[in-house]
C-alpha positions in Angstrom: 5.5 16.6 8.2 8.7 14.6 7.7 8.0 11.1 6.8 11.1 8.7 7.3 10.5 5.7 5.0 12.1 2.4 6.3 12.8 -1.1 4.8 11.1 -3.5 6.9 13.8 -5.8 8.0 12.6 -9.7 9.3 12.7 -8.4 13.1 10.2 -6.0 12.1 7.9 -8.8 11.7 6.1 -8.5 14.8 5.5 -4.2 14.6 4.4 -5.2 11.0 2.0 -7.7 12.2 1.0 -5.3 15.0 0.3 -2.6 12.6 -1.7 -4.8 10.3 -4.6 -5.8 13.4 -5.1 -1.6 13.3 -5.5 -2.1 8.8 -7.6 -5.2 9.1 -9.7 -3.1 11.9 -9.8 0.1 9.3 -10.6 -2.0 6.3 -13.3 -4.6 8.1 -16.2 -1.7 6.6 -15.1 -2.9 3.1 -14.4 -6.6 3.4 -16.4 -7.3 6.2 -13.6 -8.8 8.6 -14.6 -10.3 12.0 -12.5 -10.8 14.9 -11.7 -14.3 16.0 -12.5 -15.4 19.3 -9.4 -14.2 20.8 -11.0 -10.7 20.0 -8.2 -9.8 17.1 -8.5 -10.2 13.2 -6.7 -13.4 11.3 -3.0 -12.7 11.6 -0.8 -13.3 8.3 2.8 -14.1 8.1 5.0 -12.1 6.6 7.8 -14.4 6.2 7.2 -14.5 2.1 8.3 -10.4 2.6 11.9 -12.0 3.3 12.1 -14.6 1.4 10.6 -13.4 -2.2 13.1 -11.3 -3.8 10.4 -9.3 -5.4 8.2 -8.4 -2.8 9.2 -5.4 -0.2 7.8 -4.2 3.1 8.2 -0.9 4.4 7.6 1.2 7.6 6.6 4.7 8.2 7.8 6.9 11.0 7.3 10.3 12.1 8.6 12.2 14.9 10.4 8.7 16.0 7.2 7.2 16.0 5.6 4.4 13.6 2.9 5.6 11.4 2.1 3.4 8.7 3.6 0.7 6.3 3.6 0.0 2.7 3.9 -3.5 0.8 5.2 -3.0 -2.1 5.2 -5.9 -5.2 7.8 -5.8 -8.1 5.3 -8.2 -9.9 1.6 -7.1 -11.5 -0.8 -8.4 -9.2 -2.9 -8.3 -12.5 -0.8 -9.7 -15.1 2.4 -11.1 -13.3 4.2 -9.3 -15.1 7.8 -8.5 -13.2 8.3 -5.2 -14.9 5.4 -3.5 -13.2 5.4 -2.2 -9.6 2.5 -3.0 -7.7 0.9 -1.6 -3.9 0.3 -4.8 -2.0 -1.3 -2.9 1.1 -0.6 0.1 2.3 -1.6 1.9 5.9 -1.5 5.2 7.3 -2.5 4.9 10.8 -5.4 7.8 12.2 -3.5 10.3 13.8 -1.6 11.0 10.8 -4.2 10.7 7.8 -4.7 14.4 6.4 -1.7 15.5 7.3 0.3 14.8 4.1 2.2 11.6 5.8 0.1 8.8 3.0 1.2 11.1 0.0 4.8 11.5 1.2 4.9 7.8 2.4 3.5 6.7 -1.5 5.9 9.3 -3.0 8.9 8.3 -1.4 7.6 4.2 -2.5 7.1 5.3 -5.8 10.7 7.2 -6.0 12.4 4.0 -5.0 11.1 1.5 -8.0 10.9 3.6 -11.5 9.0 2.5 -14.0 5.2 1.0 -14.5 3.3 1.2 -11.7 -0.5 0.2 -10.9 -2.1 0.7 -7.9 -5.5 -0.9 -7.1 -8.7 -0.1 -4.8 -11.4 -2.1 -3.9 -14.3 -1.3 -5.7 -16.4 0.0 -2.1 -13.2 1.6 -0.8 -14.2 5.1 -2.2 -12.1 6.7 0.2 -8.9 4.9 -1.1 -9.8 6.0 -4.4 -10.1 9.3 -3.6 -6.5 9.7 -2.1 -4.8 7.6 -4.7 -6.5 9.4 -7.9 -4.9 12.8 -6.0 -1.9 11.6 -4.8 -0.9 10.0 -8.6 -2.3 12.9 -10.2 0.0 15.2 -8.4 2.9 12.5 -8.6 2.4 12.4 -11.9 1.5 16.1 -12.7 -2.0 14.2 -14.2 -0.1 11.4 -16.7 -1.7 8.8 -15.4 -4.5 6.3 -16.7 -7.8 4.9 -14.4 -9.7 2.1 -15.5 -11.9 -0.2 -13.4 -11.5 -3.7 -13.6 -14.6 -6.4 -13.2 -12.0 -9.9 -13.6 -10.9 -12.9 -12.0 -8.2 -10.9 -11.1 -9.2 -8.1 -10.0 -12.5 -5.8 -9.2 -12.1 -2.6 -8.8 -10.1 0.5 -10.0 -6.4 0.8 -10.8 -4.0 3.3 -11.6 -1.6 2.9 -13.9 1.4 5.1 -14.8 5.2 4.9 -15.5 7.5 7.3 -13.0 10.6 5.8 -15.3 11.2 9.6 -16.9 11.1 11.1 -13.5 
């Protein structure tokens, strides 16, 4: 399935924020989100996407149509450190899970920012574990490391690897 990968520009905002109701609504089994009383989740702003130099939202579409997004951090969201690549969120709607679209979304992030790379999961979001482990594994042809992290900073497991070689 071809998977065209898009750099979110400030217009965007408002398909990103669209987008994001559907991966708050996906992810309220793991964190437990409610809706407000104007029956949608909290919004967000993205507006920190345009003006931070380091952080950078992308937009999936297939066939024409949108299909996902990816936030991607060139700043540890465990250390700070501005060498290492980080997922911020990242959101693959339904329709096109299981059909390769999250592993070539993630591929064509990671192909865009060489170097050191760590991608977290919340601890109960088994599923998200599951697809990263085998997307970096194959990404990585299995040079990656896993360790799960109990911190102030973070709870859960991470992936760590550096694409820099590649």
């Amino acid at each position: 399935m071809n998977v065209e990968l898009i750099r979110a520009q400030r217009e965007a905002a408002p398909v990103l924020a669209n987008l994001f109701q559907y991966y708050v609504y996906d992810f309220s089994e793991v964190i437990g989100a409610e809706v407000a009383e104007d029956g949608r989740f909290a919004s967000r702003s993205f507006q920190a996407y345009w003006e931070d130099p380091w952080r950078h939202p992308f937009l999936a579409r297939v066939a024409g149509h949108y299909a996902g997004f990816a936030f991607v951090h060139q700043r540890s969201h465990l250390t700070a450190d501005p060498a290492v690549c980080d997922v911020g969120e990242f959101f693959v709607l339904r329709k096109y899970r299981r059909r390769g679209v999250g592993s070539a979304l993630a591929r064509q992030v990671f192909e865009l920012f060489p170097g050191r790379w760590e991608v977290r999961q919340l601890l109960a979001n088994e599923a998200a574990t599951r697809f990263w482990r085998s997307v970096i594994a194959d990404y990585t042809e299995d040079r990656f490391q896993e360790a799960t992290l109990d911190t102030d900073r973070w709870r859960g497991p991470v992936q760590s690897f550096d694409n820099a070689a590649r």
